[in-house]
N, C-alpha and C positions, 0 to 999 in steps of 0.2 A: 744381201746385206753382208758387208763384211765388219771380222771381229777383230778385233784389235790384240795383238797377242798378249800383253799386260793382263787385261782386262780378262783375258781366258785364262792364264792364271791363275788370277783371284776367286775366280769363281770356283776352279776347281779345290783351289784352299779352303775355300769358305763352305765349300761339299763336304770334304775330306772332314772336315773339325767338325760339321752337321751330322755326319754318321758316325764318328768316334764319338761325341757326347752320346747322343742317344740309345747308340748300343753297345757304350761300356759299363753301363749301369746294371747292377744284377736285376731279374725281372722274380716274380713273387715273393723279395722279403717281408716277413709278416713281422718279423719284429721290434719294426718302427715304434710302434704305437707301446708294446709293452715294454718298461722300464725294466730293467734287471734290478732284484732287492737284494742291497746290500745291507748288512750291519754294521753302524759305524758305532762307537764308545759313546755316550754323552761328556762323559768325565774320565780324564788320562792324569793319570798320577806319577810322578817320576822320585825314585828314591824315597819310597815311601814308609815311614814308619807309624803307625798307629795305634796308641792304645784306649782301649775301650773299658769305662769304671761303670759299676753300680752299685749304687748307694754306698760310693766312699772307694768300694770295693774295685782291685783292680781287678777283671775277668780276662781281657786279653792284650795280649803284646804282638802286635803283626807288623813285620818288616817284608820288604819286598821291593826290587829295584823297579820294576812296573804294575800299576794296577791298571786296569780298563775297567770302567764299570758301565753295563747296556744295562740301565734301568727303564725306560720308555720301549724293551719291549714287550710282546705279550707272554714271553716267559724270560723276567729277568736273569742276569748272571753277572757276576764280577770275574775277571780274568785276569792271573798272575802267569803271564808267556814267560816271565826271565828266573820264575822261581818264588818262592811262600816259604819263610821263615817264623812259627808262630809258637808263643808259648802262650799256654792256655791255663788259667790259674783255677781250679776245685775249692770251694767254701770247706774251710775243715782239712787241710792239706800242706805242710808245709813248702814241698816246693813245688813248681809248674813243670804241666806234659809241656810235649814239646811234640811239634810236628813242620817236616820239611819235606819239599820237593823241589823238581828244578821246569816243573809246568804245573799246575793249578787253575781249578775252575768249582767255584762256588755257585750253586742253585740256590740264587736268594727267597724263590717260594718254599722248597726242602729243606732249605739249609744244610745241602749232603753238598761235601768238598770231594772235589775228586784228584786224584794226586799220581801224577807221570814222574818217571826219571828220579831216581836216586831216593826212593820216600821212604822216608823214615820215620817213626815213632818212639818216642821216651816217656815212659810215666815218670809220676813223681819217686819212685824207688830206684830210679835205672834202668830197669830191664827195655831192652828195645826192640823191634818190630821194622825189618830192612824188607822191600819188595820193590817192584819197577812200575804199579800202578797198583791202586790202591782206591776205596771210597770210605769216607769219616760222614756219619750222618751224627749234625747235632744235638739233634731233638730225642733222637733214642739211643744218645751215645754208644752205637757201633760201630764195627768199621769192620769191612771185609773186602776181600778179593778173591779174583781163581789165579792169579800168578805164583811163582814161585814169593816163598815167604821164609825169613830166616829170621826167628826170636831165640835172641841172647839173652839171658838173665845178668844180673850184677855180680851174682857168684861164678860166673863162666858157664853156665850149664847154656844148652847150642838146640833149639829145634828146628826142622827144617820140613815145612810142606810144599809139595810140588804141585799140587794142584787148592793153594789158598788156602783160604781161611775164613770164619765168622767171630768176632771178640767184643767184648767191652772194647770201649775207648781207654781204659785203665790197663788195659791186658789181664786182668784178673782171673777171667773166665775166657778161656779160649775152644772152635772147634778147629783141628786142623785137617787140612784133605789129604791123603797117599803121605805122609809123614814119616821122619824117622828122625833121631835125636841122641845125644848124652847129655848124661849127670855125674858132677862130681857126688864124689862120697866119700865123706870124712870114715878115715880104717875105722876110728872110734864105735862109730855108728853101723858098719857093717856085718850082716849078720853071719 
């Protein structure tokens, strides 16, 4: 029988493309079948400014150039990646705290915010609370950290903990960790 040289050719092409398909496939990948879980946002807010009243009353002021909010899952949260600009108003108080960061992530079942990069706190008196992460719970208005923490008062007075802190959310009552600090003192007053 003779073969025709064409025809032997093709055969051998059609070999060739028969063994590259079949054995350029990986052999036991298992994870076909399982999906990778991701989380995506339900709701993406862009340039967002929000404020929140009750019974008349305003309670909060929230700006923020992005929100995410994953509410459908089984522990929700809201997310501020570009930053959280919020003033938060006290019954009985003339003016509003005020808290910033430049990343944010709210536990909407705790309701404890957690605050990255640049976070800062102001009560209604001034005095303010500078740290690089930070957690505001606010059901039992605290707020604490283990990072460094620098609270300034309105009169210049300077404290600094190196290993955090535990406070009101007011700064009223504070504890600080490894700390050290000054106070002015009016001559007057000096004993």
């Amino acid at each position: 029988m003779l073969i025709h040289p064409k025809t032997y050719n093709k055969s051998k092409v059609g070999f060739l493309i028969s063994f590259i398909f079949f054995f350029s496939c990986e052999r036991g990948s298992s994870n076909l079948g399982t999906p990778k879980k991701v989380d995506f946002p339900d709701r993406v807010l862009y340039q967002a400014h929000i404020l929140h009243k009750d019974s008349g009353r305003l309670q909060v002021d929230m700006r923020a150039p992005k929100i995410e909010i994953y509410s459908l899952l089984d522990s929700p949260y809201t997310l501020f990646p570009k930053g959280l600009n919020l003033d938060f108003y006290e019954k009985g108080k003339a003016k509003p705290g005020y808290f910033q960061a430049n990343w944010a992530k709210l536990n909407d079942a705790t309701q404890i915010y957690e605050g990255k990069g640049n976070v800062i706190v102001v009560n209604e008196k001034g005095d303010s609370l500078k740290t690089e992460h930070l957690f505001w719970n606010k059901i039992s208005k605290k707020v604490y950290t283990t990072k460094e923490v620098f609270i300034i008062s309105k009169q210049g007075d300077s404290l600094h903990a190196q290993n955090g802190l535990e406070s009101t959310d007011d700064l009223e009552r504070y504890t600080l960790y490894n700390n050290r600090g000054f106070m002015w003192i009016d001559e007057k007053e000096a004993p």
